[in-house]
C-alpha positions in Angstrom: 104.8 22.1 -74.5 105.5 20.3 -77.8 102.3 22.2 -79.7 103.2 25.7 -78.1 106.9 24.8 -79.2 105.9 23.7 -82.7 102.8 26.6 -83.0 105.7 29.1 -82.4 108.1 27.5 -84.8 105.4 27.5 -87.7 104.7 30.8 -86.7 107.8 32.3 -86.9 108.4 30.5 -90.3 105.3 32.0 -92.0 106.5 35.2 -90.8 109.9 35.0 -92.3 108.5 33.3 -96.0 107.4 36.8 -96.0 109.4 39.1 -94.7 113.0 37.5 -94.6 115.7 38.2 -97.2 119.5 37.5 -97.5 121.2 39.9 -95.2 123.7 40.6 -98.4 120.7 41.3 -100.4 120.6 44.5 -99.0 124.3 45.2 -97.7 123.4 49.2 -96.9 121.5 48.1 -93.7 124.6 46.7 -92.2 127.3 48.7 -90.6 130.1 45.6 -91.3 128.6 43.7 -94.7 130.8 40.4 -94.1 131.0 37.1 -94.7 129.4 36.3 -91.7 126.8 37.6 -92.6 125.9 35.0 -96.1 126.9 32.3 -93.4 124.2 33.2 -90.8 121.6 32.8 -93.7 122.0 29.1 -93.0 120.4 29.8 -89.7 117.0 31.0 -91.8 117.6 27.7 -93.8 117.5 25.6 -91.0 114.3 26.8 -89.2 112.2 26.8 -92.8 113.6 22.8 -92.9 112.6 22.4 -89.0 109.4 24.4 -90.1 108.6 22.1 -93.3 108.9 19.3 -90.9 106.3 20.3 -88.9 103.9 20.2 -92.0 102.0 18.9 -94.4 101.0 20.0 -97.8 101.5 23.4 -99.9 103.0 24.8 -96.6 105.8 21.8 -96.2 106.9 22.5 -99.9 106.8 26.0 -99.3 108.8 26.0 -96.7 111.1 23.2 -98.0 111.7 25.7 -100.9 112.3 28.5 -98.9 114.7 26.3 -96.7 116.5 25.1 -100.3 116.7 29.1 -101.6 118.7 30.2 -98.0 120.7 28.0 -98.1 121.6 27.7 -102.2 122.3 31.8 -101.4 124.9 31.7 -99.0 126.9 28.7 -100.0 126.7 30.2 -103.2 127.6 34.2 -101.9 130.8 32.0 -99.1 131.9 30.6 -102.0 132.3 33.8 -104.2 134.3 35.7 -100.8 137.8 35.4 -100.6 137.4 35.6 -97.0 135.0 32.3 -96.4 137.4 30.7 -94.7 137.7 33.0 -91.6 136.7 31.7 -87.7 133.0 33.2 -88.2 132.0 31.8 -91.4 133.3 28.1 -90.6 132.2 27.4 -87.2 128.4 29.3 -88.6 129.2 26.1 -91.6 130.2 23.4 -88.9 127.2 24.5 -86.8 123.9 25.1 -89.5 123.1 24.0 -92.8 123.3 20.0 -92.8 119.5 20.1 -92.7 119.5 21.1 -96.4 121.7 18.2 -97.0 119.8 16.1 -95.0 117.0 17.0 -96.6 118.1 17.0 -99.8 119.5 13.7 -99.4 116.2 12.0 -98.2 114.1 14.0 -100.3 112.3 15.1 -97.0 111.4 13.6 -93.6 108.6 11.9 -92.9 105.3 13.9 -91.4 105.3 14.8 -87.9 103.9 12.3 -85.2 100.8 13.9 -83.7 101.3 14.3 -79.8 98.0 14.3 -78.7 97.5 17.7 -76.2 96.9 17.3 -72.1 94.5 20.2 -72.3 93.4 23.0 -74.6 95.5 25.6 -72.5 99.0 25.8 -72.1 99.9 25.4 -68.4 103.1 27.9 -67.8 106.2 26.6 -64.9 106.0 29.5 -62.4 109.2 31.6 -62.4 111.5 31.2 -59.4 115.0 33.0 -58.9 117.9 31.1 -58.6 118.5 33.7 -55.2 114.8 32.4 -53.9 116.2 28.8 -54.6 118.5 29.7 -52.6 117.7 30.8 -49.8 114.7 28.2 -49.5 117.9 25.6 -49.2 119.7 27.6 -46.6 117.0 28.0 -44.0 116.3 24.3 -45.2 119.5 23.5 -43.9 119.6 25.7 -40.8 116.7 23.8 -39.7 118.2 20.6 -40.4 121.4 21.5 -38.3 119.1 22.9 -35.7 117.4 20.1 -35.0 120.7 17.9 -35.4 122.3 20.2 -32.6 118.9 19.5 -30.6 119.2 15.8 -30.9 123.1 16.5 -29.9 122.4 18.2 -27.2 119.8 15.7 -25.7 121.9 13.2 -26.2 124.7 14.5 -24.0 122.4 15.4 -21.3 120.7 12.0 -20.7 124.5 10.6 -21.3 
């Protein structure tokens, strides 16, 4: 689960080094341009951090720099809104961003321990509803009290 977890991380950060942009960058494509929306760019920081952690090389810096440039933008956009310190933008500040500090403060995180994989494929947890859960438990326990009422029963009649 670790490699499909981190192969999808990695994946979805090489995707957004090439296609993501501050959401204030282009404010036309929003129906409400905010501050809420320069605060959610910390989110974008914090997977290309999580990302460069993951990795080694041209692709750690990359992303390291990419994590650095997020996050740079929308503390510098929050601080330039007169509205930056509204609910939104705060608990978005409280909840993502300390990676670049973090990061910044350690200079960057040592490389990733390789876990080595149980086998070449994936193995998926078969679905089960919450309602099939369910109603496994309650004839469970209608066989339980049927055989408890059993055992009553004989019990009383060789009494």
């Amino acid at each position: 689960m670790y490699d499909f977890a981190r192969a999808s991380l990695l994946h979805y950060a090489r995707w957004m080094a090439e296609h993501e942009y501050p959401y204030l960058e282009k404010p036309e494509r929003l129906e409400y341009p905010t501050e809420t929306w320069a605060a959610q760019d910390l989110r974008k920081s914090d997977v290309f951090y999580l990302a460069a952690a993951e990795t080694s090389g041209e692709e750690r810096t990359r992303f390291a720099e990419r994590g650095a440039f997020f996050a740079r933008t929308s503390l510098r956009t929050l601080e330039s809104m007169p509205t930056r310190r509204l609910t939104r933008p705060v608990v978005l500040l409280l909840s993502h961003g300390w990676l670049h500090h973090l990061w910044a403060r350690r200079g960057s995180w040592p490389l990733p321990v390789t876990v080595p994989a149980l086998s070449d494929e994936p193995r998926s947890a078969e679905f089960v509803t919450q309602k099939s859960i369910a109603k496994r438990r309650a004839g469970a326990l209608a066989v339980a009290a049927l055989v408890a009422l059993i055992a009553a029963a004989g019990w009383l009649f060789w009494r």
